[in-house]
N, C-alpha and C positions, 0 to 999 in steps of 0.2 A: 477393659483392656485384657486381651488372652496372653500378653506375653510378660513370664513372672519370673525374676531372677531365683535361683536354686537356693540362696538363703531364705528367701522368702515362701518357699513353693514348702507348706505345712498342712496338717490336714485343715487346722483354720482356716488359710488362705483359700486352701479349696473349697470351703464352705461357701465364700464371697462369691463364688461363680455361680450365674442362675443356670439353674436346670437346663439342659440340651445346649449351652454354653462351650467351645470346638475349643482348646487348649490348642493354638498353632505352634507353638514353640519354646523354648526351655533355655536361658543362658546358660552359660558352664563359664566357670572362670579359668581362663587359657593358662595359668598359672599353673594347675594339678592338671587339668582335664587335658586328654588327647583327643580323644574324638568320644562320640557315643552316638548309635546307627538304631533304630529299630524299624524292621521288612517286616511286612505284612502286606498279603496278596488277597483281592477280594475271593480266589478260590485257592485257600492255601493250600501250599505240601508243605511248605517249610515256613516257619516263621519266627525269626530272634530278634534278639535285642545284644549285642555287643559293647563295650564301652571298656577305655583304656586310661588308667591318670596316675599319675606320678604321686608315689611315695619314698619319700629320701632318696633313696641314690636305684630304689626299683621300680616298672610299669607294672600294674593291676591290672591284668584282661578278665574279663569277665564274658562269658559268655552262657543267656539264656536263650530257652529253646522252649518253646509251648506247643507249636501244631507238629501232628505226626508223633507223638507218644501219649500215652495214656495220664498220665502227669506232666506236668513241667521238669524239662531236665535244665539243667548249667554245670559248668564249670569255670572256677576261678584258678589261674597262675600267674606266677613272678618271674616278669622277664627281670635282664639286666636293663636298666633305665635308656641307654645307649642303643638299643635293639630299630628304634624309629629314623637312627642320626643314619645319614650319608655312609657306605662304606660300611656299613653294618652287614656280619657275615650271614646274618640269619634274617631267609626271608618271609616272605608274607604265609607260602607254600608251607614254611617250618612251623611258622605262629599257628597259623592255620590245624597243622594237623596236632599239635599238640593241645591245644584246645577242644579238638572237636574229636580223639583218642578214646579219651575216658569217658566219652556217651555211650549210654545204651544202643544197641539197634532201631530205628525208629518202626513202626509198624507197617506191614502193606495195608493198603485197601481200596478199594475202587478208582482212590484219584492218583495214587502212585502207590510203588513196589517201595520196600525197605530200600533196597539198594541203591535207588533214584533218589531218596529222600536223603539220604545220605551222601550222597557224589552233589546234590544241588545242593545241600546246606556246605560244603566245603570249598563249592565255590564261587556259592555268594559270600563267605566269611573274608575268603583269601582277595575276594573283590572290593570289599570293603576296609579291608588292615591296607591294603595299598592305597585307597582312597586317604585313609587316619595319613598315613606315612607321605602321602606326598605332599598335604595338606600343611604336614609339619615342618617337611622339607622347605615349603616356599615364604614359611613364615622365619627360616633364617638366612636366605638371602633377602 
């Protein structure tokens, strides 16, 4: 079976998978966890991995970034927990750009310019915190 709940997903448990074995999917316990996204394009310019989850009364966004820098970049901040609820004054646009502030320039090169790699990763990010957000939304009506 490919699908392993996250207490269980260790690197033992990884072992039990045979080689060339597709890992389809990953629980999260809706309790901490808001959402978690990872893009990947068979010819990338941009490619992350995002993920939000509740600690005490704050959200954990996390955002990494592998294609289009020379290393892997990220950035982690602490919204206010309340940032996902209905009525919330801060939006996806705001999540968005302060996450994705404190990266470096991503590089140009043949398959895109710095500046495309950057206007596209902010707005697959902000495409995605709406997706978290409404996701959240519908699970309290």
């Amino acid at each position: 079976d490919s699908n392993l709940a996250t207490q269980e997903l260790g690197v033992e448990r990884l072992a039990e998978l045979p080689p060339g074995a597709l890992l389809t999917s990953i629980a999260l316990p809706r309790a901490k966890w808001v959402g978690f996204v990872v893009r990947l394009e068979w010819k990338p310019i941009v490619a992350f991995a995002l993920s939000f989850h509740r600690e005490q009364e704050e959200l954990i966004g996390r955002l990494a970034v592998g294609c289009g820098y020379p290393t892997p970049v990220g950035s982690t901040l602490r919204f206010d927990r309340g940032v996902i609820e209905r009525g919330s004054r801060e939006t996806a646009a705001d999540m968005t750009e302060q996450l994705c502030s404190s990266l470096p320039a991503p590089r140009t090169d043949w398959r895109a310019s710095s500046e495309y790699r950057n206007h596209l990763l902010r707005v697959l990010v902000r495409r995605e915190i709406e997706r978290m957000r409404a996701r959240e939304l519908a699970l309290e009506t």
